[in-house]
C-alpha positions as CSV (number, residue, x, y, z in Angstrom):
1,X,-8.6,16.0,37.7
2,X,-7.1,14.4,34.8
3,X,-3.8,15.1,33.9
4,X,-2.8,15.7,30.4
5,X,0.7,14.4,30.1
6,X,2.3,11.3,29.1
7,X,4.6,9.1,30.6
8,X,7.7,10.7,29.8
9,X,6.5,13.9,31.3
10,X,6.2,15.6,28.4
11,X,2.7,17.1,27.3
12,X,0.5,15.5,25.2
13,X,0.8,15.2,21.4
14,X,-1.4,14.5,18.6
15,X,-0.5,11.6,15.8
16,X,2.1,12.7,14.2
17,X,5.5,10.8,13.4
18,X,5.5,8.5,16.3
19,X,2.0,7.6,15.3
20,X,1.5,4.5,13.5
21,X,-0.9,5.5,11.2
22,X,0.2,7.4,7.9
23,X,3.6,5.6,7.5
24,X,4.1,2.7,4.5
25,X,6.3,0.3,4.8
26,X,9.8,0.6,3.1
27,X,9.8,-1.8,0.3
28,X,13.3,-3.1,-1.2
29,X,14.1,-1.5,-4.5
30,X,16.6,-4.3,-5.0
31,X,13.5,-6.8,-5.0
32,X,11.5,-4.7,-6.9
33,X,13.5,-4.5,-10.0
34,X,14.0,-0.6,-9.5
35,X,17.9,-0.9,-8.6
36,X,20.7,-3.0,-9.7
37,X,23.4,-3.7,-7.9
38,X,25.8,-6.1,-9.5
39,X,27.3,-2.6,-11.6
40,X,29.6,-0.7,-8.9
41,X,30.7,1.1,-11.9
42,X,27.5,3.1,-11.6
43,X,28.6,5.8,-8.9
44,X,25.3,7.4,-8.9
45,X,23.4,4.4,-7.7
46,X,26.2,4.0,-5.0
47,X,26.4,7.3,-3.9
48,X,22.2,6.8,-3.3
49,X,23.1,4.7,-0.1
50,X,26.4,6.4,1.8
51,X,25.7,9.2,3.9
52,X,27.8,12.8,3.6
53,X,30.7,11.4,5.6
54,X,30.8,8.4,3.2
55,X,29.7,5.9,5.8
56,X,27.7,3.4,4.8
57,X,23.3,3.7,5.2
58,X,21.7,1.4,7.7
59,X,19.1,-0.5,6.4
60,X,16.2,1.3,8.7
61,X,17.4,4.0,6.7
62,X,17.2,3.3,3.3
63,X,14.6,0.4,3.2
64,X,16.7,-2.6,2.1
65,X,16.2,-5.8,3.0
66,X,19.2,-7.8,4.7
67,X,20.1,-9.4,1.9
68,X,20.4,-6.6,-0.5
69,X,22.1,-4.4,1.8
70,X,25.5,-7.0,2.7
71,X,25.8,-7.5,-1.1
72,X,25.1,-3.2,-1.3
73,X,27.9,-3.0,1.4
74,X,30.6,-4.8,-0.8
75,X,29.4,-3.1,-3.7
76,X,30.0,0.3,-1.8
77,X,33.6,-1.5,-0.9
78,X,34.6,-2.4,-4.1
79,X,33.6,1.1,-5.5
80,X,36.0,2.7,-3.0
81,X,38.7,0.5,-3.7
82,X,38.7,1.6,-7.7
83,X,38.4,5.0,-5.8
84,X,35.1,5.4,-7.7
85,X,33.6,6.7,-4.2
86,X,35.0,8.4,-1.3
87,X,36.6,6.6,1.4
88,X,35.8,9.3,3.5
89,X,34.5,13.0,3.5
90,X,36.1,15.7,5.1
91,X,34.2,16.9,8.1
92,X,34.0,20.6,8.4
93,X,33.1,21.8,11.6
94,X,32.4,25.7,11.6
């Protein structure tokens, strides 16, 4: 009898987000020419990679590549220094 579970102990599901097909790969839109990110002026553009809580986006997130996101991150930085951007976002727990 063949048992329809998997190893987690879970039952069996068919390809669906975990799957490998059906994804693309995240492609830089620093490297692309799409973004800019030399203007932290533009608040809009910033506001793109911080989260609600103003934190900063990991890079498995937003599809930056390691270069782009430590000069994103001091973009982000200088933009909260000229107060441009949050420091922080009030959490409202109900």
């Amino acid at each position: 009898m063949a048992r329809e579970s998997s190893s987690r102990g879970g039952p069996r599901r068919g390809r669906g987000a975990g799957g490998r097909r059906g994804r693309r790969p995240k492609v830089c839109p620093f490297c692309t020419g799409e973004l800019e990110i030399t203007n932290y002026h533009d608040s809009r553009m910033v506001r793109r990679f911080i989260s609600d809580t103003a934190k900063i986006l990991p890079r498995r997130r937003t599809g930056v590549c390691a270069k782009h996101q430590r000069r994103l991150a001091t973009t982000v930085k200088r933009a909260r220094m000229l107060a441009l951007v949050p420091i922080t976002e009030k959490l409202v727990r109900k």
